[in-house]
FITIFI-651944 format. One line per field, with one value per residue (C-alpha): residue in three letters; x, z, y. Coordinates in steps of 0.001 Angstrom, whole numbers, m for minus. Each point is the difference from the previous one (the first is absolute). Last residue first. Example, Ala and Ser with C-alpha at 12.3 -4.5 7.8 and 13.67 -1.06 7.14 Angstrom:
# FITIFI-651944
aa <- (SER ALA)
east <- (13670 m1370)
up <- (7140 660)
north <- (m1060 m3440)
This chain:
# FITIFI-651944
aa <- (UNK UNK UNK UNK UNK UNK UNK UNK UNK UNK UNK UNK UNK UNK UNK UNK UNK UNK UNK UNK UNK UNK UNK UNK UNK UNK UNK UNK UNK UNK UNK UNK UNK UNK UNK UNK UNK UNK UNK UNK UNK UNK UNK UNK UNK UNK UNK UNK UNK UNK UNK UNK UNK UNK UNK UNK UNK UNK UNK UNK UNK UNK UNK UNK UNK UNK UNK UNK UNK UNK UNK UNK UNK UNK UNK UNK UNK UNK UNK UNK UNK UNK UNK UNK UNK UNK UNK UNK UNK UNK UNK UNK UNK UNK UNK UNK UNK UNK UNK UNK UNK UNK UNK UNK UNK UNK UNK UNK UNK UNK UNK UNK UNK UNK UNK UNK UNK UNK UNK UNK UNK UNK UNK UNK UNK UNK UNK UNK UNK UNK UNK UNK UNK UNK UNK UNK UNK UNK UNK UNK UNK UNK UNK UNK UNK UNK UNK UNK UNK UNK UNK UNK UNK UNK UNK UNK UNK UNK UNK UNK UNK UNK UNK UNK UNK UNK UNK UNK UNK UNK UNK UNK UNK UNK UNK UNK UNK UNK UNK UNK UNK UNK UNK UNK UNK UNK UNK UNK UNK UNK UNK UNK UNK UNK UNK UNK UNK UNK UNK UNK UNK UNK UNK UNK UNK UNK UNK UNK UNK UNK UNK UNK UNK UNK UNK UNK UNK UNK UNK UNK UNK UNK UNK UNK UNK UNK UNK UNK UNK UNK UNK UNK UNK UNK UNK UNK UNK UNK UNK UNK UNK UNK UNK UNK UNK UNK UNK UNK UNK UNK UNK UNK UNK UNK UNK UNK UNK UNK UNK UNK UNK UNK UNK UNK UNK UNK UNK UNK UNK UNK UNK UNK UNK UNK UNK UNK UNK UNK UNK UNK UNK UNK UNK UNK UNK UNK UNK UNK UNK UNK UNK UNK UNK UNK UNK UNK UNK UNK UNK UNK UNK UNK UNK UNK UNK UNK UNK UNK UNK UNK UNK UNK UNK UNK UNK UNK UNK UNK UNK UNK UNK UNK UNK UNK UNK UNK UNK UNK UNK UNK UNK UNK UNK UNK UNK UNK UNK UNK UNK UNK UNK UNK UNK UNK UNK UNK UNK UNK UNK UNK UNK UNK UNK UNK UNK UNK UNK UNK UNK UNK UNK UNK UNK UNK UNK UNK UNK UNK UNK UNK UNK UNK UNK UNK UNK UNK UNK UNK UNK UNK UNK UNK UNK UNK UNK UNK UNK UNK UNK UNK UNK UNK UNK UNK UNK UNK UNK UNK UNK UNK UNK UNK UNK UNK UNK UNK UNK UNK UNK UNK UNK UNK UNK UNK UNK UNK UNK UNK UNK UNK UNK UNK UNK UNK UNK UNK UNK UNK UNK UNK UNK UNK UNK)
east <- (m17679 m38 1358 1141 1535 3116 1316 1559 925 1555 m3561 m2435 m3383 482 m1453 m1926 m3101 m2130 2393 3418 m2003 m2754 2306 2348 m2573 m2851 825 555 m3244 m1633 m1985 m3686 m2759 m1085 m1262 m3059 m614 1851 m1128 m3982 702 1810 m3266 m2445 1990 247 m3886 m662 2718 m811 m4117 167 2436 m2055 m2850 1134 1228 m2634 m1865 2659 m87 m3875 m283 2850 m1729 m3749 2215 m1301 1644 564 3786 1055 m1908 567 m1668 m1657 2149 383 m478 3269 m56 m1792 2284 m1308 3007 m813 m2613 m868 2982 682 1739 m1828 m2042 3297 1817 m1464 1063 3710 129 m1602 3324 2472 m1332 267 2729 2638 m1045 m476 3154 2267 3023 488 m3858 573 m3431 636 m3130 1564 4208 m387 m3782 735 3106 m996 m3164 912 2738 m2936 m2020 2375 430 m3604 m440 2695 m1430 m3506 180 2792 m2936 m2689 2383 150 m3484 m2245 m1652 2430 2548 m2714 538 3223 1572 m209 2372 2225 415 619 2860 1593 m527 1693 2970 380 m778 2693 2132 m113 716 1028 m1924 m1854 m3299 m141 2797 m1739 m3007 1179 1820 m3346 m2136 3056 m445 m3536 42 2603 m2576 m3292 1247 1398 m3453 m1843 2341 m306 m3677 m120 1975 m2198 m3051 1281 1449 m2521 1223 m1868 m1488 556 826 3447 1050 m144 1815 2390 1282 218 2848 1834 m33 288 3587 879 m1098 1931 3439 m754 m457 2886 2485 m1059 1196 m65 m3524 953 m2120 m1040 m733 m3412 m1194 m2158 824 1834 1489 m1542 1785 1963 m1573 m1889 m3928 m3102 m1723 m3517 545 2538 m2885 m2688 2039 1029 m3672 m680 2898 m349 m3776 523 2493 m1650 m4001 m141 2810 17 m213 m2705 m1849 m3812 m2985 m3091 m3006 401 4282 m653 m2658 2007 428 3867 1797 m768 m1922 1666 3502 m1395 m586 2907 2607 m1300 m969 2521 3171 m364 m446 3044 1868 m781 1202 3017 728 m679 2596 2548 m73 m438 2810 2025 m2592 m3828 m743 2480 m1638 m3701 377 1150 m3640 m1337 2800 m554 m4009 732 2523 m3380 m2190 2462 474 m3796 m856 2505 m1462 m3584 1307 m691 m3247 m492 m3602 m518 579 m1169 2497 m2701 588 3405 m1530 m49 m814 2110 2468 1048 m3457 m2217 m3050 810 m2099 1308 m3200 m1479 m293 1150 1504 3144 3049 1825 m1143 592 3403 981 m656 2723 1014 550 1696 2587 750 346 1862 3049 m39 520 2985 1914 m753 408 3453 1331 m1345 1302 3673 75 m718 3741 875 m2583 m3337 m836 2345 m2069 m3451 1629 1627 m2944 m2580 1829 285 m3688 m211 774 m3053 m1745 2180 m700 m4258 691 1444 m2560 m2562 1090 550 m3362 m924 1916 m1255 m3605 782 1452 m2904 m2899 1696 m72 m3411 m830 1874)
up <- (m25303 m305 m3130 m2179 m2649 m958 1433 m1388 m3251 m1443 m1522 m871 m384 2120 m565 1930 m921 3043 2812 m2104 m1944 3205 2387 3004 2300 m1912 m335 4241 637 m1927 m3191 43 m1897 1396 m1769 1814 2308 m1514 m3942 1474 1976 m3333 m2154 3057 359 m4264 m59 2734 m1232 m3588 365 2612 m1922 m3201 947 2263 m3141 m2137 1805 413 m3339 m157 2341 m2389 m2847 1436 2303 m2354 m74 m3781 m473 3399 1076 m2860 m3293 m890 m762 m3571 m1666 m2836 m3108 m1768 567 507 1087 2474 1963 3238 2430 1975 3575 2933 m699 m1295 2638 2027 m2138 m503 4230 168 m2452 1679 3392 m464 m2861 1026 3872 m78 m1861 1623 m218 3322 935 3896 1478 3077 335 1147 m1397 m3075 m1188 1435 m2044 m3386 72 412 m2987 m1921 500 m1018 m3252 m888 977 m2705 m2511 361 m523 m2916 m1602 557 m1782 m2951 m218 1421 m1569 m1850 2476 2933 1420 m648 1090 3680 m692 m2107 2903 2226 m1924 m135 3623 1006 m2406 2375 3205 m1243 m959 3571 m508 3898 2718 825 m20 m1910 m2323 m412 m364 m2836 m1689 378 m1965 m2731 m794 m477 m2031 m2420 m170 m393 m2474 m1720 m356 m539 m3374 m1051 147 m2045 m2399 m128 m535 m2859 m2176 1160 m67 937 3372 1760 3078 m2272 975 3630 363 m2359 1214 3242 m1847 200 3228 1267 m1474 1254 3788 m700 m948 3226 2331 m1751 532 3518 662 3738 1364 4006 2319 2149 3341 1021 3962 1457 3366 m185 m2904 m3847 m3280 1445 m1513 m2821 1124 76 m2373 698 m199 m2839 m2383 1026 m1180 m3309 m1358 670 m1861 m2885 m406 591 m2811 m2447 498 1103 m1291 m3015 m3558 m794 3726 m212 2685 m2281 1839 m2717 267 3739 m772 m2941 m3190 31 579 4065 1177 m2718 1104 3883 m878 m1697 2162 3121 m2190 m2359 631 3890 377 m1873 1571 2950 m831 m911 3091 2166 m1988 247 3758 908 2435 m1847 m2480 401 m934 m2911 m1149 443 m3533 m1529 m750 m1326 m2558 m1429 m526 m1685 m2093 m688 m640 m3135 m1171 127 m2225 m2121 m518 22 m3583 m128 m1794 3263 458 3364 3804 537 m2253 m1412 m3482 m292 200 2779 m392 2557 1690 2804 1039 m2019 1833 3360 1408 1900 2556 m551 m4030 m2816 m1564 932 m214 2994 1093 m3496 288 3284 m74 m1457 m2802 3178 2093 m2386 m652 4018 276 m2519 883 3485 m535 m1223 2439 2837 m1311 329 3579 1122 m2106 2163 3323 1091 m1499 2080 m1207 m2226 m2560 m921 329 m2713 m2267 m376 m307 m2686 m1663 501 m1684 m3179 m216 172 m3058 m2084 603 m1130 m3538 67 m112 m2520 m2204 570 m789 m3083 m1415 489 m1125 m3320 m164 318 m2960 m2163 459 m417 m3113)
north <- (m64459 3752 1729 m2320 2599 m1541 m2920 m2764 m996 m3747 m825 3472 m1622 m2717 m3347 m3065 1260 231 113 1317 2937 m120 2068 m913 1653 m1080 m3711 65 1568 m2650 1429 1522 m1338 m2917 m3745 26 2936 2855 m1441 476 3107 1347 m575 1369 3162 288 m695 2805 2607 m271 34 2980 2033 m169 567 3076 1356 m255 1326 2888 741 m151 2665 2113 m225 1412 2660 2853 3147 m634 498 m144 m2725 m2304 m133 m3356 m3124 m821 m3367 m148 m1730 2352 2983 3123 2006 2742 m1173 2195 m402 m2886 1949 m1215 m3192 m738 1214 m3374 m2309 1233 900 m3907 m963 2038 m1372 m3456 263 1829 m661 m3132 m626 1710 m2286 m1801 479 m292 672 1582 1851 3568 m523 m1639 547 3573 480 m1690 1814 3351 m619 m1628 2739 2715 m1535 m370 3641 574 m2464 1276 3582 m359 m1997 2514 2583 m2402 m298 m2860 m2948 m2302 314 m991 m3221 m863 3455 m1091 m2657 1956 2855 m2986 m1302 3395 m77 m3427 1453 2980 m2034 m2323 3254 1874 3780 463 2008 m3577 1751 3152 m608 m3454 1984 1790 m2568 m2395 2976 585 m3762 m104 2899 m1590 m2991 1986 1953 m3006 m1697 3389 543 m3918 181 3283 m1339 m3335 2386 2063 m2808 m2353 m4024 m3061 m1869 3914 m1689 m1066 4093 m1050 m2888 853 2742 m1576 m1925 3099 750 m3802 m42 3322 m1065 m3455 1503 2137 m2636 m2134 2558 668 m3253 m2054 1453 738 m980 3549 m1505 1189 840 m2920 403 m3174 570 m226 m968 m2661 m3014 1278 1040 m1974 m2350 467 3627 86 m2320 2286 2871 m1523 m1083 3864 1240 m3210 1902 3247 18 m2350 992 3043 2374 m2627 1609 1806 m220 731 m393 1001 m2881 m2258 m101 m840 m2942 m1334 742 m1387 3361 710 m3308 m2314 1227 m647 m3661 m540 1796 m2956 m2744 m1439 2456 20 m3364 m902 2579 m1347 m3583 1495 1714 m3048 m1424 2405 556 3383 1657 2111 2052 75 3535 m792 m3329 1654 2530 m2605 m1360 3505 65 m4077 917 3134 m2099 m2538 2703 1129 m3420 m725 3016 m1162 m3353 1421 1636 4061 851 1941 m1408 1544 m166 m3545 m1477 m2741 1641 m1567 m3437 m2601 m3273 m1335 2331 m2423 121 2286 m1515 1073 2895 3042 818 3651 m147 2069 m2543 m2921 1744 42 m3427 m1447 1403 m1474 m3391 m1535 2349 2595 m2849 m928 3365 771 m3264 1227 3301 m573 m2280 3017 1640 m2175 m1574 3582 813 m3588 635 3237 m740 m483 3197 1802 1310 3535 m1180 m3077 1494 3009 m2072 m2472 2427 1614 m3447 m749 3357 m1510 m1739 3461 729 m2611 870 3198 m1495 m2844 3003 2186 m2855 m1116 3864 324 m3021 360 3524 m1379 m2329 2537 1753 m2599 m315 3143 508)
């Protein structure tokens, strides 16, 4: 009886976990939709081709090299014996001896792997050459995400010391925001974004339609995302998960409404959808931990920071982030990290597969949790924005990184792929040259 009752939930829970892993793949589709409708219509066959192009390097690289990195013991430096999965067994998952297959394990990691690596093509959009952007992906998916997944959920030196993030706050979101941000500095702003004085030019996104198709798509494969964290399935605790997961999401959105009210005196939908994605950013870390109150908390201040964010970035440093990457993810996913340390609540579900955080500040009045948080934080910023600078300074001076002036003004569908996404239509949403 016990036996056959260990194999049903073997069963259950690999199912479980291909199923969530299915629909964080299919959120390379929302991220698709919403990069592509966020540029101009003569950008959009380059902002397709780059994600779904992504997905194929970032899995090669994370069966490459990246894996074994990730995974490789409770140890400072990642080691590499488990190259290109070699010899390793289901019990060699680092977290715990799920009973789940190492093959679906993998799967899962490697869609995680394929998310936090399209998270730089938007930040990036309209003036990156394809290649160079391939080759950092490749980098990025190998060694850069790797090495801080094994810090924060591979037994590594972060994970040892208590930093936690369920599903990615720290170590996907922060990660591709941080990776992105170098990669806009040392890449500079779209032609025409900036005048003399340096005073923005609004550039127009060319479909609406698309941005939103791609904000519901990536809402409900977050779902996945962050109920899979679990590594098998908990009636109680997966219900819970998907409660604080779409708390945090509506919240998000109601916090960039307001301040788009407050700001730009209009109810702006990109900043609304931007927002919703924030709130499910900052939600990552933490849906497991906190109560559903705590969860409303975070998604609405997530909201308003990414609306902040988006307008000083823009407007203050002049960092032109076409679709608001950075700040969706950058800041939603250190706000995510950070409330953690803020908001986890003393254990309500005890589930084994789960390492839990201690209580945040204002449920223990202790700041142990949240110190650690932002540790772990500045760790991880400081690795991803050094390695990522000195990655794109390599590509910028050897092979380059940016376009010709003349292939970005009449766009890289007809310069670097010799097609047009809409042929026989003009128009429509350029916005400035």
């Amino acid at each position: 009886m016990d036996h056959n009752y260990q194999n049903l939930k073997t069963a259950i829970d690999t199912a479980w976990i291909l199923i969530m892993g299915l629909l964080v793949f299919f959120m390379n589709s929302g991220f698709a939709m919403l990069e592509t409708g966020f540029c101009r219509t003569k950008n959009a066959v380059s902002m397709l081709s780059k994600n779904l192009i992504v997905f194929f390097i970032s899995t090669f690289a994370f069966w490459f090299l990246g894996f074994t990195l990730m995974f490789s013991g409770d140890c400072i430096i990642p080691d590499l014996k488990n190259l290109f999965l070699s010899g390793v067994k289901s019990a060699y998952f680092p977290l715990g001896n799920f009973g789940i297959p190492l093959q679906a394990i993998f799967f899962f990691q490697i869609v995680f792997a394929g998310t936090t690596a399209t998270i730089v093509s938007g930040a990036v959009a309209e003036r990156i050459k394809f290649t160079s952007f391939l080759i950092f992906t490749f980098f990025f998916s190998c060694f850069i995400y790797p090495v801080v997944g094994h810090w924060v959920i591979g037994k590594g030196f972060l994970y040892q010391m208590g930093v936690r993030d369920f599903a990615g706050s720290l170590m996907v979101h922060t990660v591709g925001g941080m990776a992105a941000l170098a990669g806009v500095i040392i890449l500079g702003p779209r032609v025409g974004k900036y005048n003399k004085d340096f005073s923005p030019n609004a550039i127009l996104g060319h479909s609406i339609p698309m941005i939103t198709l791609g904000g519901f798509i990536l809402w409900l494969g977050w779902f996945g995302f962050n109920l899979g964290c679990t590594f098998g399935f908990s009636s109680e605790l997966n219900s819970h998960i998907a409660l604080c997961t779409n708390a945090s999401a509506i919240m998000g959105g109601l916090g960039a409404l307001f301040l788009s009210y407050v700001f730009l005196k209009k109810p702006d939908l990109s900043m609304v959808i931007n927002g919703l994605l924030g709130g499910l950013v900052a939600s990552t870390a933490s849906c497991a931990y906190v109560s559903l109150v705590s969860a409303n908390i975070i998604g609405f201040i997530a909201g308003c920071l990414v609306v902040i964010s988006i307008l000083i970035m823009d407007s203050v440093f002049h960092i032109d982030d076409p679709v608001g990457a950075i700040s969706v993810h950058g800041i939603g996913g250190i706000w995510g990290a950070i409330a953690l340390g803020l908001f986890s609540a003393p254990v309500q579900f005890n589930y084994p597969n789960i390492s839990y955080p201690k209580p945040g500040l204002f449920f223990s009045g202790s700041t142990d949790q949240l110190v650690l948080q932002l540790i772990g934080v500045g760790c991880v910023i400081s690795w991803t924005l050094i390695i990522s600078a000195v990655v794109w300074l390599i590509l910028k001076y050897t092979i380059g990184i940016r376009v010709s002036h003349k292939a970005e003004v009449d766009g890289l569908d007809i310069a670097e792929h010799g097609m047009e996404a809409y042929p026989g239509f003009s128009g429509g949403g350029e916005g400035v040259i």
